[in-house]
C-alpha positions as CSV (number, residue, x, y, z in Angstrom):
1,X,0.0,0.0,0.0
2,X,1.6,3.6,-0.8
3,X,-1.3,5.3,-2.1
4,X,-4.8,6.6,-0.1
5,X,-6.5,5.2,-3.2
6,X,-5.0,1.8,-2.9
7,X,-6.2,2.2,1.4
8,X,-9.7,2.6,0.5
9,X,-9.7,0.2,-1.8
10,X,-7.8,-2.3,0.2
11,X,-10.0,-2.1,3.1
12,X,-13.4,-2.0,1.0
13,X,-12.7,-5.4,0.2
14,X,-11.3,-6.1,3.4
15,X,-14.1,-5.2,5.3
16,X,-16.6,-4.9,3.0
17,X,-20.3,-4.5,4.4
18,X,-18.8,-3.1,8.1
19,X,-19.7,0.1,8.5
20,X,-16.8,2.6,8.0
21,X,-18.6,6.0,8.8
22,X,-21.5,7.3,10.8
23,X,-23.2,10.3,12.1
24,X,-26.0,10.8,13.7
25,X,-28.3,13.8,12.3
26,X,-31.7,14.5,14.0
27,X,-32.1,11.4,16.0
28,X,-31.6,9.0,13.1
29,X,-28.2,7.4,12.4
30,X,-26.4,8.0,8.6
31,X,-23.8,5.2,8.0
32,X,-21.9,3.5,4.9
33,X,-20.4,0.3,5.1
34,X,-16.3,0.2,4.0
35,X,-17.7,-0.3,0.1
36,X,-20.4,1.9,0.3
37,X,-17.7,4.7,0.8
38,X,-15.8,3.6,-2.2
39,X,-18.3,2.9,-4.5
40,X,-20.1,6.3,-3.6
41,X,-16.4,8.1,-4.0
42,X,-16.3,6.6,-7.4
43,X,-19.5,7.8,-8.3
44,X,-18.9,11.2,-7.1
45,X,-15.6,11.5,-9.0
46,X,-17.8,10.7,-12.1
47,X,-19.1,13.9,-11.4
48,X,-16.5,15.8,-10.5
49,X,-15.4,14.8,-13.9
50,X,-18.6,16.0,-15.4
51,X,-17.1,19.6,-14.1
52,X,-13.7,19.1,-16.1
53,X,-12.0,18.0,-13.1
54,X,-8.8,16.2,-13.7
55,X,-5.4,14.8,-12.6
56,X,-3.8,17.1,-10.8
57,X,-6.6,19.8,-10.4
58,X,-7.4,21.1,-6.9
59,X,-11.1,20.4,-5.3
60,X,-11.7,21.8,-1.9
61,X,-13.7,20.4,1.0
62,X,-15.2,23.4,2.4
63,X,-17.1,21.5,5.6
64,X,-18.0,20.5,8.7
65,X,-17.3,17.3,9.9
66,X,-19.7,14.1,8.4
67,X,-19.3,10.8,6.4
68,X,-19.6,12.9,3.1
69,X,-16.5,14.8,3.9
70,X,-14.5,11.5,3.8
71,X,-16.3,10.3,0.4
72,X,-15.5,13.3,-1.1
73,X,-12.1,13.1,-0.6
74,X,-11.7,9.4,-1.7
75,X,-13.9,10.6,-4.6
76,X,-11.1,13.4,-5.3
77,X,-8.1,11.4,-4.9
78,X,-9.3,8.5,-7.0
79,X,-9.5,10.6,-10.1
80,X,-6.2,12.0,-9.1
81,X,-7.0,15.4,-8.2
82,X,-5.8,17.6,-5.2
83,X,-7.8,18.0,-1.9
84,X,-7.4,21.2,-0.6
85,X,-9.4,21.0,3.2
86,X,-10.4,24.1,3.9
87,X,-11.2,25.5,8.4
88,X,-15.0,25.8,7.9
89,X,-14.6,28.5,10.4
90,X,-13.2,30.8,7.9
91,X,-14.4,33.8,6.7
92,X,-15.3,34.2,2.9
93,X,-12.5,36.2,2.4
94,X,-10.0,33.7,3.3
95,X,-11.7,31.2,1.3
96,X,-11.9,33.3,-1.3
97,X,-7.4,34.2,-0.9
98,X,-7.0,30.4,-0.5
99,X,-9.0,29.1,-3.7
100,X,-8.0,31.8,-6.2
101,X,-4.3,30.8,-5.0
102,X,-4.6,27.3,-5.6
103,X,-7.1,27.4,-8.5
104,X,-9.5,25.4,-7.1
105,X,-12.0,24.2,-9.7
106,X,-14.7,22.6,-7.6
107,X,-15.8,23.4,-3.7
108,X,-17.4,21.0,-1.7
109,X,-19.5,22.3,1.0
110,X,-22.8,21.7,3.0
111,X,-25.6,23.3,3.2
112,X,-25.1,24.8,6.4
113,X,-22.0,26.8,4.8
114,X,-23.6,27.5,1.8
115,X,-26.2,29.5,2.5
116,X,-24.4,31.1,5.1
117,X,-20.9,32.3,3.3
118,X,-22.6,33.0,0.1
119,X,-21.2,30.2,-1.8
120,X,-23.6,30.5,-4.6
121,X,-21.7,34.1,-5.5
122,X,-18.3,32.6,-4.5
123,X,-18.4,29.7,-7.2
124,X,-19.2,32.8,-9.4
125,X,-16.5,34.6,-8.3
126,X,-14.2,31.7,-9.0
127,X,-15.8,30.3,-11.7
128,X,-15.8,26.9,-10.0
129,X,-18.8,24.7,-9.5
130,X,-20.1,24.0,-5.6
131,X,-21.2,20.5,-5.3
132,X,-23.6,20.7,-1.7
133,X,-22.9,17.7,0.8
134,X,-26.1,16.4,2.3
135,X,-27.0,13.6,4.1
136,X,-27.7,10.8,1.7
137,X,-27.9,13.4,-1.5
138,X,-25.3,15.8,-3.6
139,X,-26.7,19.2,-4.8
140,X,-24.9,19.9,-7.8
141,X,-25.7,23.4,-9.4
142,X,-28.0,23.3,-6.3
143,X,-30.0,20.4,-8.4
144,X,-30.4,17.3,-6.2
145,X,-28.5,14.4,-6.7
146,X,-29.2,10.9,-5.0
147,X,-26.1,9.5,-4.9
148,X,-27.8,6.2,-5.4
149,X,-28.3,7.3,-8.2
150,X,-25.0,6.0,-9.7
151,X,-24.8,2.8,-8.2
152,X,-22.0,0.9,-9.4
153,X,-20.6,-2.5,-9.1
154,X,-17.2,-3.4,-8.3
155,X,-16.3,-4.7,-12.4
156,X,-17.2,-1.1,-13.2
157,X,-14.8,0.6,-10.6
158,X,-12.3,0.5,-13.9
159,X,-14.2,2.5,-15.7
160,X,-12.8,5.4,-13.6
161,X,-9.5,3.9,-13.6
162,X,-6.9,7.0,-12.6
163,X,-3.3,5.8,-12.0
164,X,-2.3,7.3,-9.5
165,X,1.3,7.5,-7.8
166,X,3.1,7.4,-4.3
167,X,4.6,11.0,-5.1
168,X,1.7,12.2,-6.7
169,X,0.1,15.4,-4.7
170,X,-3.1,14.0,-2.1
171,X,-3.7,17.4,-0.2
172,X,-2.3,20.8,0.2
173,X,-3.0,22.1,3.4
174,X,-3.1,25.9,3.9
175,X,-1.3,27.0,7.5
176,X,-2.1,30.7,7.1
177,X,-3.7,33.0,4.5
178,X,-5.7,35.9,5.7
179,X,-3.5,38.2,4.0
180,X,-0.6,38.3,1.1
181,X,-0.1,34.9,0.1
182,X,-1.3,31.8,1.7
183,X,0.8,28.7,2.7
184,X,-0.3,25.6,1.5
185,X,1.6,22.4,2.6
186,X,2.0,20.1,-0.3
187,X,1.7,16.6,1.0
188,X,2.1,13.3,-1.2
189,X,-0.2,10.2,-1.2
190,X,3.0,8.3,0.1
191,X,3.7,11.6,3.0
192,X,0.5,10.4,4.5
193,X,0.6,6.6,3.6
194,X,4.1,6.1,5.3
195,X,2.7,8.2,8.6
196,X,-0.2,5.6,8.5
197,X,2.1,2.7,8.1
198,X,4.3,3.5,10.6
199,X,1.6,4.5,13.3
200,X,0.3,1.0,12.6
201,X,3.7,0.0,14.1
202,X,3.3,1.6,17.0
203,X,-0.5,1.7,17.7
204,X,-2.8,-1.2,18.6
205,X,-6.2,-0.4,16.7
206,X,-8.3,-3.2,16.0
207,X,-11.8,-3.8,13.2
208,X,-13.6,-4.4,16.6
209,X,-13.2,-0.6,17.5
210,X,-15.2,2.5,17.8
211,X,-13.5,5.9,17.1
212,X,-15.0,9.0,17.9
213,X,-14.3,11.8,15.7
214,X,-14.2,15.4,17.2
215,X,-11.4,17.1,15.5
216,X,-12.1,19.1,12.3
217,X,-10.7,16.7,9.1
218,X,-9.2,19.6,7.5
219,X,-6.4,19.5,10.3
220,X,-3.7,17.1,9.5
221,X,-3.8,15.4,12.9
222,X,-7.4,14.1,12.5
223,X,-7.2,14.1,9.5
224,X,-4.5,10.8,10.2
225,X,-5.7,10.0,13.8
226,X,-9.3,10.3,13.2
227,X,-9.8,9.2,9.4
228,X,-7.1,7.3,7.6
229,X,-5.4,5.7,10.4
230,X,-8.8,3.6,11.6
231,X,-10.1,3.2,8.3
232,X,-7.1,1.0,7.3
233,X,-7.5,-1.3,10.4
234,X,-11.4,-1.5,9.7
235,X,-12.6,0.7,12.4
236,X,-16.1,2.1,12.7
237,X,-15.6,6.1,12.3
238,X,-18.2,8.3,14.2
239,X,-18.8,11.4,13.4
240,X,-19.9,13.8,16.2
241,X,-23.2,15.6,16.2
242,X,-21.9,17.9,18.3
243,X,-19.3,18.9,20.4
244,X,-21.5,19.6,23.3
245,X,-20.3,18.0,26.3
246,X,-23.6,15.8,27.1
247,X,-24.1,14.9,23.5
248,X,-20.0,13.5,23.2
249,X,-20.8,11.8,26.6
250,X,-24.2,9.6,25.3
251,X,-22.9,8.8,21.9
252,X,-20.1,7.5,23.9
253,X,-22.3,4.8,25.1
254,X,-24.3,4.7,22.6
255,X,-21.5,3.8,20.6
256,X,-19.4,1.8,22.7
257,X,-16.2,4.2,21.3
258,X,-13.1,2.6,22.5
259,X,-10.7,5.4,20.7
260,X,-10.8,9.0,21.0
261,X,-8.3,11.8,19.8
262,X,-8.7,15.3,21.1
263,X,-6.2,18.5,21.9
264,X,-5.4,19.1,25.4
265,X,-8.2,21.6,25.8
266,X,-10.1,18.6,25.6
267,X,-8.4,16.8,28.4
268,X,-8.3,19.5,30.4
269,X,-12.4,20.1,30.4
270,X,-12.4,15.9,31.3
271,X,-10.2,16.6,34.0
272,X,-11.7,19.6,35.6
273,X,-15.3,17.4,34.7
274,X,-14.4,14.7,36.9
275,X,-13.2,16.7,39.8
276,X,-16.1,18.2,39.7
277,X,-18.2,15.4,40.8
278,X,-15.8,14.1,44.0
279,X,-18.7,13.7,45.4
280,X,-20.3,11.2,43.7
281,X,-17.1,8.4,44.1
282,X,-17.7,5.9,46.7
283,X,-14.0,6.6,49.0
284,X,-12.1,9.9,49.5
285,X,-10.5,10.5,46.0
286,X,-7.5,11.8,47.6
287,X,-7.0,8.8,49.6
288,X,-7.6,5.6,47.3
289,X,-5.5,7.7,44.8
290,X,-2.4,7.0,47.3
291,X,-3.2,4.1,47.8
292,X,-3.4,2.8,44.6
293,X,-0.1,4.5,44.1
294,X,1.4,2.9,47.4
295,X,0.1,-1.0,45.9
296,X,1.7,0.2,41.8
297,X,-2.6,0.1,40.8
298,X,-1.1,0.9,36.8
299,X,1.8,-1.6,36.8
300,X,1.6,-4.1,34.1
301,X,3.2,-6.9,36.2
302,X,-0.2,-7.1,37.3
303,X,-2.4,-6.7,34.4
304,X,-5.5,-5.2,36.1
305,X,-6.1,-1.6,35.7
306,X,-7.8,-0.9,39.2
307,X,-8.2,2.6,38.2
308,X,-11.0,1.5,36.3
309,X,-12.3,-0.7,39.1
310,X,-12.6,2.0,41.9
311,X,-13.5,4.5,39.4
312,X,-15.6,3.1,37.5
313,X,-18.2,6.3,37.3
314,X,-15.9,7.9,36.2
315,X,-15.3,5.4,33.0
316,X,-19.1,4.9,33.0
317,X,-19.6,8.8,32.1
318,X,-17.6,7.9,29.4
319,X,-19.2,4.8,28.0
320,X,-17.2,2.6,30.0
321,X,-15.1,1.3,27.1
322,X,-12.5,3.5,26.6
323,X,-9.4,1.8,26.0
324,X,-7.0,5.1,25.3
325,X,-7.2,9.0,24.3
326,X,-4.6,10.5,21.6
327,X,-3.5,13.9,22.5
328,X,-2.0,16.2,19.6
329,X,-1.9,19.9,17.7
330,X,-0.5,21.2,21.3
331,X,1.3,20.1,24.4
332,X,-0.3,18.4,26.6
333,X,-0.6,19.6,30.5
334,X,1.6,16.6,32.3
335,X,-1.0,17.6,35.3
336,X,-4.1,17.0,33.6
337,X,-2.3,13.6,31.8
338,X,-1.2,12.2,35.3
339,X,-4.6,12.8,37.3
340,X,-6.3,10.8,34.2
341,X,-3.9,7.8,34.4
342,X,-4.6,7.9,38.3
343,X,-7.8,7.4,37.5
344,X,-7.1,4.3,35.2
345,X,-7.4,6.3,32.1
346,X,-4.5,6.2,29.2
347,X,-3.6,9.1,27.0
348,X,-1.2,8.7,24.3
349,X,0.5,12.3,23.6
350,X,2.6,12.6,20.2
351,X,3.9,15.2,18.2
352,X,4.1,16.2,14.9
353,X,3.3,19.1,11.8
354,X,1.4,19.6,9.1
355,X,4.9,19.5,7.3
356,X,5.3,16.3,8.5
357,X,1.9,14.6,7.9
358,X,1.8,15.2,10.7
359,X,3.3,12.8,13.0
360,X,7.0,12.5,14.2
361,X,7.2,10.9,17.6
362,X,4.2,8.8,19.2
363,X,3.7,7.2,23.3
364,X,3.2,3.6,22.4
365,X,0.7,1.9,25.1
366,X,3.7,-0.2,26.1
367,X,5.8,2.5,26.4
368,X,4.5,5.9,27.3
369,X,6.6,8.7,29.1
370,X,3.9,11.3,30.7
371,X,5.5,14.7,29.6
372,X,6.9,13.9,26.8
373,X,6.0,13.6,22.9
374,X,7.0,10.0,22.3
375,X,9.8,8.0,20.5
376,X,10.1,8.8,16.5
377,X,8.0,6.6,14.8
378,X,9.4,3.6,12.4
379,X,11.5,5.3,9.7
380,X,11.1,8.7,10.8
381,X,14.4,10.1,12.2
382,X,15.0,13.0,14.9
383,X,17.7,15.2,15.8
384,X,18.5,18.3,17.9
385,X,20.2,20.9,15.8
386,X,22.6,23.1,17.7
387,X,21.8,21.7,21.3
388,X,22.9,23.3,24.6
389,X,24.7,22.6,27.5
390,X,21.1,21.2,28.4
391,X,20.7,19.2,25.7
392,X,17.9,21.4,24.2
393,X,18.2,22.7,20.3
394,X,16.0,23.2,17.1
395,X,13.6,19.7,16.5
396,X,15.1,18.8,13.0
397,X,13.4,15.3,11.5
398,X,13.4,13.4,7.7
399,X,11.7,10.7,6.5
400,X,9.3,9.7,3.9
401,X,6.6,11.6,6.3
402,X,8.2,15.3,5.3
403,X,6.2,17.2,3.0
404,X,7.7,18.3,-0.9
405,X,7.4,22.2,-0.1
406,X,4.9,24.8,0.5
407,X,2.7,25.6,-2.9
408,X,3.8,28.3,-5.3
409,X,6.5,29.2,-2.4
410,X,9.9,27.9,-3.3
411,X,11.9,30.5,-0.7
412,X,10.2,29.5,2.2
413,X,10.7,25.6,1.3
414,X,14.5,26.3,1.3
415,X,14.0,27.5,4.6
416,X,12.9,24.8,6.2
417,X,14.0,22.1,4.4
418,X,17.6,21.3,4.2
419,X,19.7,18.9,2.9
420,X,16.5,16.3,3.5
421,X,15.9,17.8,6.9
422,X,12.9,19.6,8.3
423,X,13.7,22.1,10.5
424,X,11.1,22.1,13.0
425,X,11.6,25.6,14.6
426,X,10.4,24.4,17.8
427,X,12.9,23.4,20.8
428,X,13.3,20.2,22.5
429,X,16.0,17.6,23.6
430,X,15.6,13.4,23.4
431,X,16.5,11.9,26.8
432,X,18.6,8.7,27.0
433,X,16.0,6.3,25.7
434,X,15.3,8.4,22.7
435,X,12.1,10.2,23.9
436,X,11.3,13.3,23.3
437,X,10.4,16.5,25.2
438,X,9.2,19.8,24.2
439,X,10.5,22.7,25.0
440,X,9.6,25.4,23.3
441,X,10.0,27.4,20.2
442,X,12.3,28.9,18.4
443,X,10.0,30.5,15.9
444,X,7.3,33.1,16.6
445,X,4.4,31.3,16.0
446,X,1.8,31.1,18.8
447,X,0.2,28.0,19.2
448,X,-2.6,28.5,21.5
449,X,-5.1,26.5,23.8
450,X,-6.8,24.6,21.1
451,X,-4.1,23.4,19.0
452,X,-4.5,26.5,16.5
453,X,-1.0,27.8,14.8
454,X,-1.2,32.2,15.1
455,X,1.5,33.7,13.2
456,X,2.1,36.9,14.4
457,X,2.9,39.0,11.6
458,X,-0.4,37.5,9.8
459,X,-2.0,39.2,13.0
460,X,-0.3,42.6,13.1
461,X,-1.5,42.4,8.7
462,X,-4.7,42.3,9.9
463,X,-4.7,44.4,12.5
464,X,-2.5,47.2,10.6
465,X,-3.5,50.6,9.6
466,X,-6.3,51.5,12.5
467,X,-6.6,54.8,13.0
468,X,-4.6,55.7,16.4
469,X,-2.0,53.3,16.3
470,X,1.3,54.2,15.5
471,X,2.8,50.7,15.3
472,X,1.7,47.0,16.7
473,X,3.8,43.7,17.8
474,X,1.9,40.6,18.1
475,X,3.4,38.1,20.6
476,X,2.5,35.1,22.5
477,X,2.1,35.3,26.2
478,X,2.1,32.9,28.2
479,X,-0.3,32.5,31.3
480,X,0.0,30.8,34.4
481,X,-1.6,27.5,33.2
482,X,1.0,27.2,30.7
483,X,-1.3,28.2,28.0
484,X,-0.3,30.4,25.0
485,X,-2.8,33.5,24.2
486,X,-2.3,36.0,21.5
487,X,-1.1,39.5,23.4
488,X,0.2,42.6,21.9
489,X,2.2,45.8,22.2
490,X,0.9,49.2,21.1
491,X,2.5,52.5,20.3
492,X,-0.5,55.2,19.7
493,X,0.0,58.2,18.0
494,X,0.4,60.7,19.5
495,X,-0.9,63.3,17.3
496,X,-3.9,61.5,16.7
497,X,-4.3,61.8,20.4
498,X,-3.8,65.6,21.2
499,X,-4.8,66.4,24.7
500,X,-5.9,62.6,25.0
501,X,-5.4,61.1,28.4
502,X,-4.2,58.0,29.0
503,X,-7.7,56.2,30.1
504,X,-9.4,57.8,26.9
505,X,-6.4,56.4,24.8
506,X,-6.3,52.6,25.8
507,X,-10.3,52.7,25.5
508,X,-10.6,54.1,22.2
509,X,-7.6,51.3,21.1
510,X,-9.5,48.6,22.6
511,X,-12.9,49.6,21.0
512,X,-11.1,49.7,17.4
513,X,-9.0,46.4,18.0
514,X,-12.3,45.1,19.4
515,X,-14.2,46.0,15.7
516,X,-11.5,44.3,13.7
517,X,-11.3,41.3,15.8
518,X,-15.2,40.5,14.2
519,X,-13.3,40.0,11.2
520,X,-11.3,37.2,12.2
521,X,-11.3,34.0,13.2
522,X,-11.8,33.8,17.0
523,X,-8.2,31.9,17.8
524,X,-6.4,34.7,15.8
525,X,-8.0,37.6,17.8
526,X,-6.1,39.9,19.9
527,X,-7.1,38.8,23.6
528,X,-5.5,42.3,25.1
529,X,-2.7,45.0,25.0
530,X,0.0,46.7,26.6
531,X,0.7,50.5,25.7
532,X,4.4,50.8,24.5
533,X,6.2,53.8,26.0
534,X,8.8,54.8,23.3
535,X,9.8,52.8,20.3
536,X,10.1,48.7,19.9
537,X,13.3,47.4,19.9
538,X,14.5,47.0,16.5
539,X,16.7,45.8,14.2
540,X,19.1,47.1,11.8
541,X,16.8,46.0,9.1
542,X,14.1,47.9,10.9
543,X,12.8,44.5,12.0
544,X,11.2,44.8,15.1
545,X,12.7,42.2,17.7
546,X,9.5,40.8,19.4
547,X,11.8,38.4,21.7
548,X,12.6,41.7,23.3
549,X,9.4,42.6,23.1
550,X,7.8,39.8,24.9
551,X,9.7,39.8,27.7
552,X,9.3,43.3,28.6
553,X,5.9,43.0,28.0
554,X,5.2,39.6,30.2
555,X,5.5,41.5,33.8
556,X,3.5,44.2,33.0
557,X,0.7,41.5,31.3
558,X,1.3,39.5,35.2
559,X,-0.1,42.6,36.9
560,X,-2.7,43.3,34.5
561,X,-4.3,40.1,34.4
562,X,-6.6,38.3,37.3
563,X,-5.2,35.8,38.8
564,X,-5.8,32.2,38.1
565,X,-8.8,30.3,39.2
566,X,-7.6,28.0,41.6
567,X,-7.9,24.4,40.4
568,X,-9.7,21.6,42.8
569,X,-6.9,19.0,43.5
């Protein structure tokens, strides 16, 4: 196997009338069976090919989370084309940046999206088609389409026959583009078929599974952990209605879902959940947790998780069949990891990039460090660049994981990749037995609560040009849980401001930054500011050094904020 058209169509024959992906939508359950999926994809690449759609072209998948967002993607790489996942949360404008840039021919979206962004005008815009996911029907030209329809048998899957390479182009994956040009990670069918293979290596998942999918597709991580990863070891996909906590919690059990992935957010919301309800477990919590420590509950020498035994409320909230998280897209809180393993529950944190398909190092169940990122996976390699006398350097990696270069962007390839390697820009250092542990970054970019990648002079694009402000650095600050939040430094001007107090000044900023924060995405919005006396610290290029920046800024931010809430133990 080294293509995602020779997965699908490995495991539709595999596992044949299994159901492969699910949802439920108003109380009634939507599912396709492994060859239901690739029959349907085939039949929706007919159409796509209906639209001039060829080898090579670019579609986009414009949508929120449901089965159709995976048969449109099989449907796009089986006629070769390019899958270009596009943040549903996006505004119209981005899409709008990101399509023109790639020259996207058709959109997928749903209805949902359609009517609200305007896509009608969009595809006009574009001159592109917009073919409407629906449960059970595509709208094409807003026209509906059963796609029973074009049943088709497996002796007539030739008869869309595309052959399609290992090196050939599966997705690019746009990191940024609100303004200037976007970036758009260009990642082979083999980048994602070799992260796949050797996750396999590494991770027990098993036909008799249940996954529970509630990280958005278009995000490299779910889109392996959540999607391709299961579906080539047979597992039943579930999409999730919603991501409301109580409606996660009974499809859980309705479901039986053994596997979850989430960011640490995630976790941490579980975590602060089930201290919560102390009151509801049988003993002291405090107690039976030393205890169970005292007697080595989690050992494997004895084979019995007792966590689960004394705590079984706590698994029954979750379905009581939960047989391990995946944590990934940010670091995960070694607090909020420990208490859950206390209470017999195992999360598997690993790390990785879009750049790298994403992952590079993975906690195996038999082998999982709490705090750090994991071992490289099978044929992926990891060093630290420059290390000091700590150990700690730039994360540089290769392997057949590592992207062919950002789209249409050959500079900022040869920045990054060098000689084979990927430099990371983060920071870490591998302890003795080759496991690895974050440690920060060496780049700007802010990656905050949720997993999301800010890039701060995107921010300070978007943010330019308001009337008062002289000049504006965007930073991440970091607060006392550990969490990164977008901050930043402003110099009025002062002329604007004539006879202006100081009071009136920072109010009338904050009303303006407030007005242009509607215009972005939520995780890219300034949370607050600091007013800069005198000018930014610069360099000779007139580059403005935000290192120096931030940490002048972070004492004054420490005063400013609240303090934390104080978490129950």
């Amino acid at each position: 196997m080294e293509t995602i058209k020779e997965l699908i169509v490995e495991s539709a024959g595999k596992y044949g009338s299994k159901t492969a992906l699910q949802m439920k939508v108003e109380g009634n359950w939507v599912r396709y069976s492994y060859r239901e999926v690739l029959v349907n994809a085939v039949a929706l690449g007919r159409i796509l090919r209906q639209f001039g759609v060829g080898k090579g072209d670019r579609v986009a998948i414009f949508s929120e989370n449901c089965p159709e967002w995976g048969i449109a993607y099989f449907s796009i790489i089986n006629i070769g084309a390019i899958a270009v996942p596009i943040d549903c949360r996006l505004t119209k404008d981005i899409v709008l940046n990101i399509s023109q840039f790639s020259g996207i021919k058709v959109i997928f979206s749903s209805p949902k999206l359609v009517e609200q962004m305007g896509l009608k005008d969009l595809s006009r815009e574009l001159n592109s088609a917009v073919i409407v996911l629906d449960m059970l029907k595509i709208r094409e030209n807003f026209d509906q389409i059963q796609i029973t329809d074009f049943p088709l048998q497996s002796s007539q899957l030739s008869e869309t026959e595309v052959k399609v390479s290992p090196s050939d182009l599966a997705s690019i994956i746009f990191t940024s583009g609100t303004t200037g040009a976007p970036k758009g990670v260009m990642l082979s069918h083999y980048n994602f078929i070799s992260n796949v293979l050797a996750v396999r290596q590494v991770l027990a998942i098993f036909p008799s599974d249940n996954l529970l999918s509630v990280l958005p597709l278009h995000h490299v991580f779910a889109f392996i952990a959540d999607f391709l990863c299961p579906l080539s070891f047979g597992t039943t996909i579930t999409s999730a209605e919603s991501l409301q906590s109580h409606v996660l919690l009974e499809t859980m059990k309705e479901t039986k879902t053994t596997i979850m992935a989430g960011i640490p957010m995630l976790f941490e919301i579980f975590s602060d959940g089930i201290r919560d309800k102390f009151g509801e477990f049988p003993f002291p919590l405090r107690w039976l947790i030393e205890l169970l420590k005292t007697i080595n509950w989690h050992s494997r020498q004895i084979g019995i998780n007792l966590g689960k035994i004394f705590f079984h409320q706590a698994h029954k909230a979750f379905g009581g069949n939960i047989r391990f998280f995946v944590s990934g897209g940010a670091k995960l809180n070694t607090k909020d990891a420990k208490f859950m393993k206390k209470l017999g529950f195992t999360i598997l944190e690993g790390y990785g990039l879009t750049e790298t398909s994403p992952v590079i190092t993975f906690n195996a169940l038999r082998e999982n460090k709490i705090g750090s990122a994991g071992k490289p996976i099978p044929g992926v390699e990891v060093k630290i660049n420059d290390p000091n006398e700590q150990g700690i350097g730039e994360i540089v990696t290769r392997g057949p994981n590592v992207m062919q270069g950002f789209y249409k962007n050959e500079a900022a390839t040869k920045e990054v990749l060098k000689d084979g390697w990927f430099y990371t820009g983060d920071l870490g250092y591998l302890d003795k037995d080759n496991f690895l542990y974050i440690t920060g970054r060496l780049k700007d970019v802010i990656i905050t609560k949720s997993g999301k990648n800010v890039y701060p002079d995107e921010v300070e694009a978007s943010y330019r040009k308001i009337t008062g402000i002289k000049e504006l650095c965007v930073f991440g600050y970091q607060n006392a849980e550990g969490d990164e939040e977008v901050f930043a430094a402003v110099i009025p001007d002062e002329q604007h401001f004539t006879g202006s107090d100081q009071e009136t000044i920072r109010e009338t900023i904050k009303r303006r930054l407030a007005r242009r924060s509607l215009l972005l995405p939520s995780y890219k919005r300034i949370r607050d500011f600091i007013i800069w006396e005198g000018e930014f610290p610069k360099t000779s290029t007139r580059k403005i050094k935000k290192f120096e920046v931030k940490q002048k800024a972070k004492p004054i931010i420490d005063r400013m904020l609240p303090p934390p809430p104080v978490r129950k133990e």
